[in-house]
C-alpha positions in Angstrom: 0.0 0.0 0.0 3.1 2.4 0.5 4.3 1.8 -2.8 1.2 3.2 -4.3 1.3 6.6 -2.6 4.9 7.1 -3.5 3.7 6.7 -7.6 1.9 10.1 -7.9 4.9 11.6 -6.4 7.0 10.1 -8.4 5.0 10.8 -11.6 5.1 14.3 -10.5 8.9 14.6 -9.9 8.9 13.6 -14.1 7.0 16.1 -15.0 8.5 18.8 -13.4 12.0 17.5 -14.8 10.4 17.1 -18.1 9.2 21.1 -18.1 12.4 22.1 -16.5 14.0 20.9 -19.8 16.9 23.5 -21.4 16.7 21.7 -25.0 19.5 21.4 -27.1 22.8 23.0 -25.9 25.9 24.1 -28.3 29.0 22.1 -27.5 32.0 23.5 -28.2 32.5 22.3 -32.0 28.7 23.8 -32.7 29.6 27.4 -31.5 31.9 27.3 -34.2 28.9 26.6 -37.0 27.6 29.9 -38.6 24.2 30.3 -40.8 24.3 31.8 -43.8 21.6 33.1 -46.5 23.9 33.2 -49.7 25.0 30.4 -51.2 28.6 29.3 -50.7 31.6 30.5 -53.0 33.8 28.2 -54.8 36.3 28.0 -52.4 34.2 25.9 -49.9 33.4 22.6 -49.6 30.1 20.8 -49.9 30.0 17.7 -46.9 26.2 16.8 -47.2 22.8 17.8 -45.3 22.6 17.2 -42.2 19.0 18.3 -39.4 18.6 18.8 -36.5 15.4 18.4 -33.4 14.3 19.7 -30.4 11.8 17.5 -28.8 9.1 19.4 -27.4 6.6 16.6 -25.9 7.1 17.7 -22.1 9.0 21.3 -22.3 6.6 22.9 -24.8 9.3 25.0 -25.6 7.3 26.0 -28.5 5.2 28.8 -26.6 8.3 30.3 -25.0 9.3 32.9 -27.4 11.1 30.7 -29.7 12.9 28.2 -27.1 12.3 24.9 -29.1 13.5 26.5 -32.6 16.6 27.4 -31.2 17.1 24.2 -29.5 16.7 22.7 -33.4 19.4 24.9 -34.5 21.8 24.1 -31.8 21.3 20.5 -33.0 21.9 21.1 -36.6 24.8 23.1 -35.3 26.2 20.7 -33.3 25.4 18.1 -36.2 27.3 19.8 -38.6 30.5 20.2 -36.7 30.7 16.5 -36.0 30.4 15.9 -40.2 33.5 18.5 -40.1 31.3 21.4 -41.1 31.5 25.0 -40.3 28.7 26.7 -42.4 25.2 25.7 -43.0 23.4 27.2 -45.9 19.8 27.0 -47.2 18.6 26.1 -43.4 14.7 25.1 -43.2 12.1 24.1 -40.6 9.6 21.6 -42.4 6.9 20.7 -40.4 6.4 24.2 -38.7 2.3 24.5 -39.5 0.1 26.0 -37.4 -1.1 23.2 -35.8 2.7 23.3 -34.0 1.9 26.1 -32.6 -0.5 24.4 -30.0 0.4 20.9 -29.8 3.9 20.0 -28.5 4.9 18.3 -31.3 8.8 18.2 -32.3 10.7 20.7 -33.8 12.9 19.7 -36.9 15.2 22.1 -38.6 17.7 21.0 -42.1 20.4 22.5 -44.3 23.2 22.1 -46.3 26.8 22.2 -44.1 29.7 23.3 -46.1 33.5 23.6 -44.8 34.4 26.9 -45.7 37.8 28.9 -44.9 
């Protein structure tokens, strides 16, 4: 009988870890990944596509200003430095819809990561 008064409190202690969440965090490699809106010159180096996601089931990040789209980017970041990248062009966010905008669904962001000089 003591074991089920201590699941509510343990079901509660989840929770509140799961809305506590900080998302995706730049290591070090990722601080060193820019965005850019023009294509690459010549001199850089095409290494493939990459994404990245912030999970948003528990944090719904997605109602604080912007949290859960920044937590994608850090992923894709963070992505891209471990293919050897340092650029990523042509980024997107399929998926974003309206409907995202009230149910905690993931967020998913994509682009192209180059290794530029």
């Amino acid at each position: 009988m003591r074991l089920l008064s201590v699941i509510p409190v343990l079901v509660a202690v989840l929770v509140v870890a799961g809305c506590s969440s900080s998302g995706n965090q730049l290591n070090a490699a990722g601080q060193n990944v820019r965005f850019i809106d023009q294509q690459p010159g010549t001199e850089c180096h095409y290494i493939g596509t990459a994404s990245g996601e912030q999970s948003n089931w528990f944090s719904g990040q997605q109602i604080e200003g912007g949290n859960s789209l920044r937590g994608a980017a850090n992923n894709l970041r963070n992505r891209a430095a471990e293919m050897g990248g340092n650029v990523i062009y042509n980024a997107s966010t399929p998926g974003l819809s309206l409907v995202s905008s009230f149910v905690p669904v993931a967020t998913k962001m994509s682009g192209q990561v180059y290794k530029c000089p």
